[in-house]
DSSP file (Angstrom, degrees, kcal/mol; ACC not computed):
  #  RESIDUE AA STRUCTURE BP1 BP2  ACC     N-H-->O    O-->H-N    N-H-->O    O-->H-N    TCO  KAPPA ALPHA  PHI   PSI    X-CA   Y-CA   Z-CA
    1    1 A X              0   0    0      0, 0.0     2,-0.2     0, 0.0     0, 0.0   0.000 360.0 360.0 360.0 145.2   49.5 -260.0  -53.5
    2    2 A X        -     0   0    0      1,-0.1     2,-0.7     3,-0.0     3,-0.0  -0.640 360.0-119.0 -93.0 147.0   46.2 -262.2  -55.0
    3    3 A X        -     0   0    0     -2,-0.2    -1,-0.1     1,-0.1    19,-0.0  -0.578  24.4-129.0 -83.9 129.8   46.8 -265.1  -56.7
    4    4 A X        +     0   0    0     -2,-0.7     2,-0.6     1,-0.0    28,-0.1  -0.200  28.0 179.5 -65.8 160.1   45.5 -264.9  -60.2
    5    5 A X        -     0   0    0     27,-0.0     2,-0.5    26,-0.0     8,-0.1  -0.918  11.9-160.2-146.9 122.4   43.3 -268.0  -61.1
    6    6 A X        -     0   0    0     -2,-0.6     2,-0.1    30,-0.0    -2,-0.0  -0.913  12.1-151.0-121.0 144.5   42.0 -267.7  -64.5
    7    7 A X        -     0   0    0     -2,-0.5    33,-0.2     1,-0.2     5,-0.2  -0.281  22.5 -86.0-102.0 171.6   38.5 -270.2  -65.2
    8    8 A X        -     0   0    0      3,-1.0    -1,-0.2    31,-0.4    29,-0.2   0.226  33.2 -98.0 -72.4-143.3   37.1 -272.0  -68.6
    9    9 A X  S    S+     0   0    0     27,-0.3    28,-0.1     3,-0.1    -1,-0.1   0.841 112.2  17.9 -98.7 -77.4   35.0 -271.3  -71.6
   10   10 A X  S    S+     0   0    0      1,-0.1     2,-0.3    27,-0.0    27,-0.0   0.219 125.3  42.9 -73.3   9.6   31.7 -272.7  -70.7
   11   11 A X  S    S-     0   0    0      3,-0.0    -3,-1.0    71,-0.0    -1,-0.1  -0.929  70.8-125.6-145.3 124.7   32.0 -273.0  -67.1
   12   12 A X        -     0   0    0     -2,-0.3     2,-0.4    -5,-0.2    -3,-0.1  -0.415  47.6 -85.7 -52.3 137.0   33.4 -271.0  -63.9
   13   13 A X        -     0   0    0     -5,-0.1    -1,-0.1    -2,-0.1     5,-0.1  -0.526  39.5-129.4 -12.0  81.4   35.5 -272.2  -61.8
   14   14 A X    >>  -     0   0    0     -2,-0.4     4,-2.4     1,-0.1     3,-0.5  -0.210  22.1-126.4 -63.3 144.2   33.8 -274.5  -58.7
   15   15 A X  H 3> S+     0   0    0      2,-0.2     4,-2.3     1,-0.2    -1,-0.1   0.910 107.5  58.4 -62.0 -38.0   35.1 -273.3  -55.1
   16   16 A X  H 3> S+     0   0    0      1,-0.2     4,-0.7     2,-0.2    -1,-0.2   0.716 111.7  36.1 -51.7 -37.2   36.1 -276.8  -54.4
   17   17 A X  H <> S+     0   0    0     -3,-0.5     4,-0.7     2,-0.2    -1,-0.2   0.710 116.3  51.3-104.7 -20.6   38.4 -277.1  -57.2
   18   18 A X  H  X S+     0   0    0     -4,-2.4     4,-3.2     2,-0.2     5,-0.2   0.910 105.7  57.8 -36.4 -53.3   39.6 -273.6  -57.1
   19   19 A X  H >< S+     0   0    0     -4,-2.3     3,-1.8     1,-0.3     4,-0.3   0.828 115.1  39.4 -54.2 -93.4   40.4 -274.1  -53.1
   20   20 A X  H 3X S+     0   0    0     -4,-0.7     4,-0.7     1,-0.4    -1,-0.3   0.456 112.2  56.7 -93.6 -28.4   42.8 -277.1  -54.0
   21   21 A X  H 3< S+     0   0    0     -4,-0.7     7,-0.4    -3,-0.2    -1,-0.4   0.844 113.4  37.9 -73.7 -45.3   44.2 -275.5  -57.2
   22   22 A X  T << S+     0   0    0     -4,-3.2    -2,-0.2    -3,-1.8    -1,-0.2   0.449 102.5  69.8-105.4  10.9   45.5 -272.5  -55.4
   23   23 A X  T  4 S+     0   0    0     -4,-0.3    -1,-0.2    -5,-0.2    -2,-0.2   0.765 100.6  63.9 -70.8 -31.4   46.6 -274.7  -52.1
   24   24 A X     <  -     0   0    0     -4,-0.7     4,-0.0    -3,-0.3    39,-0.0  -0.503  69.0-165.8 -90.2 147.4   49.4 -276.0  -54.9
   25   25 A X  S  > S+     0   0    0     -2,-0.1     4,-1.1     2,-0.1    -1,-0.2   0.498  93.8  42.0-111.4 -22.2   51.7 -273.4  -56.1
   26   26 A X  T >4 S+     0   0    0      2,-0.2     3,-4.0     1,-0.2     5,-0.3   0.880 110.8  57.8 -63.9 -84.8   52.9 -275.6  -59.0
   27   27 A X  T 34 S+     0   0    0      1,-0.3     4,-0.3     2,-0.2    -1,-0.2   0.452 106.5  50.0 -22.4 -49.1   49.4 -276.6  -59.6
   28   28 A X  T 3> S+     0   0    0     -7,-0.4     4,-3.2     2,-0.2    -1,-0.3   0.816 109.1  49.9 -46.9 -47.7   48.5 -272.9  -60.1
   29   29 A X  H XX S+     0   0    0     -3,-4.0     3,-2.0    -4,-1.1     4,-1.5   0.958 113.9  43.8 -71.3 -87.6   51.1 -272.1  -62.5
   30   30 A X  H 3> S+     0   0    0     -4,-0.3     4,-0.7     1,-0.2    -1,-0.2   0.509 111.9  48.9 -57.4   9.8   50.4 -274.9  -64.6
   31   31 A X  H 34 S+     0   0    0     -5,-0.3    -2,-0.2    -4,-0.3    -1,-0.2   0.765 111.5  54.0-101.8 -27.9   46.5 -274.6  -64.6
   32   32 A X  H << S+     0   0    0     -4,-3.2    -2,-0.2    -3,-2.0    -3,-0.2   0.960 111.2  47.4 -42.6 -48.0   47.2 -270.7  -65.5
   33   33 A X  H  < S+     0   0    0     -4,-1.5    -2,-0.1    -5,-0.1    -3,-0.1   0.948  93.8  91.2 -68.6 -57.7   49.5 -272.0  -68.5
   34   34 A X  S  < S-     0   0    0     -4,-0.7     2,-0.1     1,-0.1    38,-0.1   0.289  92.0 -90.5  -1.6 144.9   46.8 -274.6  -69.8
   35   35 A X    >>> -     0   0    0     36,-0.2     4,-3.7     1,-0.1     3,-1.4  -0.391  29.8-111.8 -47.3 139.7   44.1 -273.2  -72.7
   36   36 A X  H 3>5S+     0   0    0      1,-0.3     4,-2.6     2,-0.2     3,-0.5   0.986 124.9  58.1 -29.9 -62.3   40.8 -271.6  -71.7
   37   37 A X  H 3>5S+     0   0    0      1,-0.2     4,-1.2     2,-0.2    -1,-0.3   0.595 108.0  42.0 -67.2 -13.2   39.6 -275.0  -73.5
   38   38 A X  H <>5S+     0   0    0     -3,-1.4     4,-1.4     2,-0.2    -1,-0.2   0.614 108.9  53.7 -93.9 -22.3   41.5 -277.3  -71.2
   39   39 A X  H  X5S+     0   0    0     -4,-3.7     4,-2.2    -3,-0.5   -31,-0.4   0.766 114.8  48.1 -82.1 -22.9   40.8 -275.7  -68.0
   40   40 A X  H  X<S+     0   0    0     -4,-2.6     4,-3.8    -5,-0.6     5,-0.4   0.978 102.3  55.3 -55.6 -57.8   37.3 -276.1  -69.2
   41   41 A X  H  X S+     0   0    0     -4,-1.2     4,-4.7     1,-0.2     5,-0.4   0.988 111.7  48.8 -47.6 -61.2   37.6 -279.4  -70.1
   42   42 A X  H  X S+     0   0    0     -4,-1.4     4,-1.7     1,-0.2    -2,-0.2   0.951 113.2  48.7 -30.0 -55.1   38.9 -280.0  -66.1
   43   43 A X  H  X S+     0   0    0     -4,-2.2     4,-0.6     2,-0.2    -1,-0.2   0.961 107.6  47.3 -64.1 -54.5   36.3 -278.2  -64.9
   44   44 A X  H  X S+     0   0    0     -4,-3.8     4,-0.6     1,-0.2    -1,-0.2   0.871 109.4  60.3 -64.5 -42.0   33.4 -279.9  -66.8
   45   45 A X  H >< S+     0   0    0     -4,-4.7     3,-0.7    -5,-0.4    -1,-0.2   0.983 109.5  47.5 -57.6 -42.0   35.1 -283.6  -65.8
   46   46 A X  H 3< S+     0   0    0     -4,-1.7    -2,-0.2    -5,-0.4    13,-0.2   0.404 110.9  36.9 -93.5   4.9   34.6 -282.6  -62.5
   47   47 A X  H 3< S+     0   0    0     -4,-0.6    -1,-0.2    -3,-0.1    -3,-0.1  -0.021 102.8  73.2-118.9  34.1   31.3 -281.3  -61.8
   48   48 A X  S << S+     0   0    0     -3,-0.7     2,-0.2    -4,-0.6    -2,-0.1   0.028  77.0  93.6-123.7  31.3   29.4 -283.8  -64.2
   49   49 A X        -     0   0    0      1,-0.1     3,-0.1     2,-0.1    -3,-0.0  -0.449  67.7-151.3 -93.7-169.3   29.9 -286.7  -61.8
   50   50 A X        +     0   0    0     -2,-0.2     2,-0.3     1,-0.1    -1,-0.1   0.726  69.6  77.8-133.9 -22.8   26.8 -287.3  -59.2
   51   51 A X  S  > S-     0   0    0      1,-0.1     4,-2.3     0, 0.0    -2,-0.1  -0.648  73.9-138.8 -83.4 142.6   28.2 -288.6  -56.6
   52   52 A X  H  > S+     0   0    0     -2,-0.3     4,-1.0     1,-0.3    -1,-0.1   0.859 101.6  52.3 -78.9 -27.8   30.3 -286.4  -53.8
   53   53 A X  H >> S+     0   0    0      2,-0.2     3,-1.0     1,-0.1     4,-0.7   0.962  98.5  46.8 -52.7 -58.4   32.4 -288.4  -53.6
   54   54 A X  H >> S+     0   0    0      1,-0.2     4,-3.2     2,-0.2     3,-2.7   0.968 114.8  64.8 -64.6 -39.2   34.0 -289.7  -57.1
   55   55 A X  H 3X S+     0   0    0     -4,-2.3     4,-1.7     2,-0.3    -1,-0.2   0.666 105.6  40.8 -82.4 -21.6   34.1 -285.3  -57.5
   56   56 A X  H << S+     0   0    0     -4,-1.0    -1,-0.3    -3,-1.0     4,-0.2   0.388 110.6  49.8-137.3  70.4   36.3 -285.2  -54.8
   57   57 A X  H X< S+     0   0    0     -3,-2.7     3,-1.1    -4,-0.7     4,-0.4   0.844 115.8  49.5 -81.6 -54.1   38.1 -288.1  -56.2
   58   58 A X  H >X S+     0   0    0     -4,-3.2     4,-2.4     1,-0.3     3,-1.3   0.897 108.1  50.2 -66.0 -45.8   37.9 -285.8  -59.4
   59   59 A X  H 3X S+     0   0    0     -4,-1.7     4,-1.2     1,-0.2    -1,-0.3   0.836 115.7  47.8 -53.9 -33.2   39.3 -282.5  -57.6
   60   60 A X  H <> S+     0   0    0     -3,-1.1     4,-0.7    -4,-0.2    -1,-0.2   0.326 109.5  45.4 -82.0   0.5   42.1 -284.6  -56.3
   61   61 A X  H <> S+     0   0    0     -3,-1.3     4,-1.2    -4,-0.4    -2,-0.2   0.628 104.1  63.9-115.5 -33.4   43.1 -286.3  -59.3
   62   62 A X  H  X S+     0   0    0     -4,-2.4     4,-1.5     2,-0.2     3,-0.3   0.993 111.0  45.7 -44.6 -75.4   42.9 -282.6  -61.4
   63   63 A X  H >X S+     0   0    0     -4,-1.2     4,-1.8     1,-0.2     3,-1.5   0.947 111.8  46.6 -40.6 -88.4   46.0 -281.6  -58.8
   64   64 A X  H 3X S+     0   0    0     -4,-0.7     4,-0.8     1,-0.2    -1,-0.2   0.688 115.1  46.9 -63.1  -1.8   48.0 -284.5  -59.0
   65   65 A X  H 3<>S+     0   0    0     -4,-1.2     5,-3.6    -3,-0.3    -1,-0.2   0.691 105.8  50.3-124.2  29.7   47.9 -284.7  -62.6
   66   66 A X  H X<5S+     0   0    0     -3,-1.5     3,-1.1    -4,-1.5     4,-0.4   0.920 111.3  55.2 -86.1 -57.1   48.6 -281.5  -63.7
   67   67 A X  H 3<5S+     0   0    0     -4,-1.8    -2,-0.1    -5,-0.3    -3,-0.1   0.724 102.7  48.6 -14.9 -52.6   51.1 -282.0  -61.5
   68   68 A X  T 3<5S-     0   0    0     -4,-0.8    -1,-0.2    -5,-0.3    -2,-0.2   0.600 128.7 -99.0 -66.6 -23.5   52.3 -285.2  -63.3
   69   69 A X  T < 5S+     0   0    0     -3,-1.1     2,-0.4     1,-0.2    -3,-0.3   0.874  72.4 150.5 105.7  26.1   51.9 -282.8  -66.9
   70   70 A X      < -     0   0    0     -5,-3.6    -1,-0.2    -4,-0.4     3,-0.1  -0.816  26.7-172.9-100.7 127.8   48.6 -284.1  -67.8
   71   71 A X        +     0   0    0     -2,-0.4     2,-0.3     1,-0.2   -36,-0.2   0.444  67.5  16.1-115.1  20.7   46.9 -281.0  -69.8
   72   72 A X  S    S-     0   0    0    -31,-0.1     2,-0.5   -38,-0.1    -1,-0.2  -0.872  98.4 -79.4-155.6 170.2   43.3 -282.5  -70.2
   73   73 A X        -     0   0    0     -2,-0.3     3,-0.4     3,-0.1     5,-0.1  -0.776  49.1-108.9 -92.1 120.4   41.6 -285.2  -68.6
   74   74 A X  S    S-     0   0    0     -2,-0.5    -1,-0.1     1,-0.2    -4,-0.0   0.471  87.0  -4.1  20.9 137.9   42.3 -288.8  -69.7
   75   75 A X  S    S+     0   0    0      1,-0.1     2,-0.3     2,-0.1    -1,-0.2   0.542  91.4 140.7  20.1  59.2   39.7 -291.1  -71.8
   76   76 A X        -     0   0    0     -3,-0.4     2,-1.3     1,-0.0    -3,-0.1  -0.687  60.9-140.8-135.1  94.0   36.8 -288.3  -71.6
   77   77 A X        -     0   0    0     -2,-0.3    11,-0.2    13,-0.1    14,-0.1   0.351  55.9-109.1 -57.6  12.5   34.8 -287.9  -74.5
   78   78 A X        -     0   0    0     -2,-1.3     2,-0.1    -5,-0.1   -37,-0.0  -0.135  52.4 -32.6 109.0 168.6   35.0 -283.3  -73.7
   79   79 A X        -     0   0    0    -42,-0.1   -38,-0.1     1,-0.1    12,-0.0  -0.191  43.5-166.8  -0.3  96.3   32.8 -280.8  -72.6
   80   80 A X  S    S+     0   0    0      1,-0.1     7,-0.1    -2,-0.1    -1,-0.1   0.573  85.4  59.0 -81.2   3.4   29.0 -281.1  -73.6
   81   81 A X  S    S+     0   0    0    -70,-0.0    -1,-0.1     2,-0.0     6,-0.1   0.782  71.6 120.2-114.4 -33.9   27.9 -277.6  -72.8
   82   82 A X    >   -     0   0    0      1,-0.1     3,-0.7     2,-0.1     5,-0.0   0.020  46.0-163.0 -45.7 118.0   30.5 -275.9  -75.3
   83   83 A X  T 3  S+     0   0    0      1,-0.2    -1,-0.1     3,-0.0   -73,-0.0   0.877  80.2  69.4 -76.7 -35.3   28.3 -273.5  -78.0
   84   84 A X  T 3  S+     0   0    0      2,-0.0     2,-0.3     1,-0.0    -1,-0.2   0.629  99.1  44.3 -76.6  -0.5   31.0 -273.2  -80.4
   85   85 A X  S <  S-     0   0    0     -3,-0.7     2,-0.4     3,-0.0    -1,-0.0  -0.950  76.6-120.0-138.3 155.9   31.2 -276.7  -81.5
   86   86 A X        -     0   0    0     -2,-0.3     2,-0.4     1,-0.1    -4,-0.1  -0.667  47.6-101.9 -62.5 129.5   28.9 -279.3  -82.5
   87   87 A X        -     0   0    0     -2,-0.4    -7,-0.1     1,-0.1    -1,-0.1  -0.575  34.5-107.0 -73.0 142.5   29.2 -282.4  -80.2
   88   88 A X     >  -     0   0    0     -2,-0.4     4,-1.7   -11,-0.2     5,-0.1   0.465  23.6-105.1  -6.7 148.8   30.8 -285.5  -80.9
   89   89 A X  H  > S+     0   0    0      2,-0.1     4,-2.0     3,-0.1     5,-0.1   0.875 119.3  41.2 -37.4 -64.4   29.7 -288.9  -81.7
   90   90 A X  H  > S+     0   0    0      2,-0.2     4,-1.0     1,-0.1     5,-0.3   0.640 108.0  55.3 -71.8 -10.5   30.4 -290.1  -78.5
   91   91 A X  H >> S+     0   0    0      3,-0.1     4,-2.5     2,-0.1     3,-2.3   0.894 106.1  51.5 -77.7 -68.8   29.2 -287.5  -76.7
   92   92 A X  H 3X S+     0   0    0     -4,-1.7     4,-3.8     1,-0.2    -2,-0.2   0.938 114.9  48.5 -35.4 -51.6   25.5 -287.8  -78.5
   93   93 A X  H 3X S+     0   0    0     -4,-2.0     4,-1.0     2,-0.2    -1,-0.2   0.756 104.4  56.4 -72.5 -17.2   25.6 -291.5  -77.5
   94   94 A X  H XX S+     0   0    0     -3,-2.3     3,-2.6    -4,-1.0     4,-1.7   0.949 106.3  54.2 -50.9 -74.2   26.6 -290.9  -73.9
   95   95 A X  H 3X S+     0   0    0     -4,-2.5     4,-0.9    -5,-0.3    -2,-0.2   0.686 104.8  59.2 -49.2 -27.5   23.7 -288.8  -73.8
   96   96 A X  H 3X S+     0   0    0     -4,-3.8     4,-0.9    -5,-0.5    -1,-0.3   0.808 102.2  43.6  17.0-105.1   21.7 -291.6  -74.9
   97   97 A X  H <X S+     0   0    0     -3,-2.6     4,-0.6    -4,-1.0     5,-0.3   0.518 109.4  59.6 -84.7 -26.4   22.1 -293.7  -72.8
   98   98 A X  H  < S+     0   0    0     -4,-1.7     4,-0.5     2,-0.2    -2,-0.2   0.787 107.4  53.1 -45.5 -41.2   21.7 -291.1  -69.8
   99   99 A X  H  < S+     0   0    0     -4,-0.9    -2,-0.2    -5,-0.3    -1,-0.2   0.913 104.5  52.6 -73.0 -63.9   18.7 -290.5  -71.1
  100  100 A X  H  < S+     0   0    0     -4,-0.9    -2,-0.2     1,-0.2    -1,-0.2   0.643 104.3  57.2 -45.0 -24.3   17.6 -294.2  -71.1
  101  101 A X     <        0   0    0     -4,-0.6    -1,-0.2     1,-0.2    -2,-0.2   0.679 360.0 360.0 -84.7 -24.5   18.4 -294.8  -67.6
  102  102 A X              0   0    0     -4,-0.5    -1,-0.2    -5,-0.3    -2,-0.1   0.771 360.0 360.0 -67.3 360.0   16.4 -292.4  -66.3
């Protein structure tokens, strides 16, 4: 039988963090129970770093805390790519300053 894997709202699934999600059988369960909008959020924390590393710092840190009961990620102002909402304050001012470095 396949394991079901269900992805966000603005973003698919990455193979990297799929692969590690469906090594876990807990991990599975509880990223199936999670909202479309939280598995999103997961997703979008972890392919909007730049380095290969810290992403899969971030793939490994998705597993153990979902594991731990975490159902978003931590001190992350969300998701910029979402159409159904406006962004944030903090979000615009991230983007900023992203913009300024470059």
């Amino acid at each position: 039988m396949a394991k079901k894997i269900s992805s966000g709202t603005a973003h698919q699934l990455p193979e990297d963090l799929k692969r590690a999600i469906m090594a876990d059988k807990v991990v599975l369960k509880k990223w199936n129970d999670i909202t479309p909008l939280a598995r999103n959020e997961w997703i979008c924390w972890t392919i909007s770093v730049k380095q290969d590393e810290t992403r899969r710092d971030h793939v490994k840190r998705v597993v153990s805390e979902l594991k731990e009961g975490m159902r978003r990620p931590c001190c992350w102002s969300g998701c910029i790519h979402r159409k159904d909402k406006p962004m944030n304050a903090s979000q615009k001012w991230i983007l900023s300053k992203r913009a300024k470095s470059k």
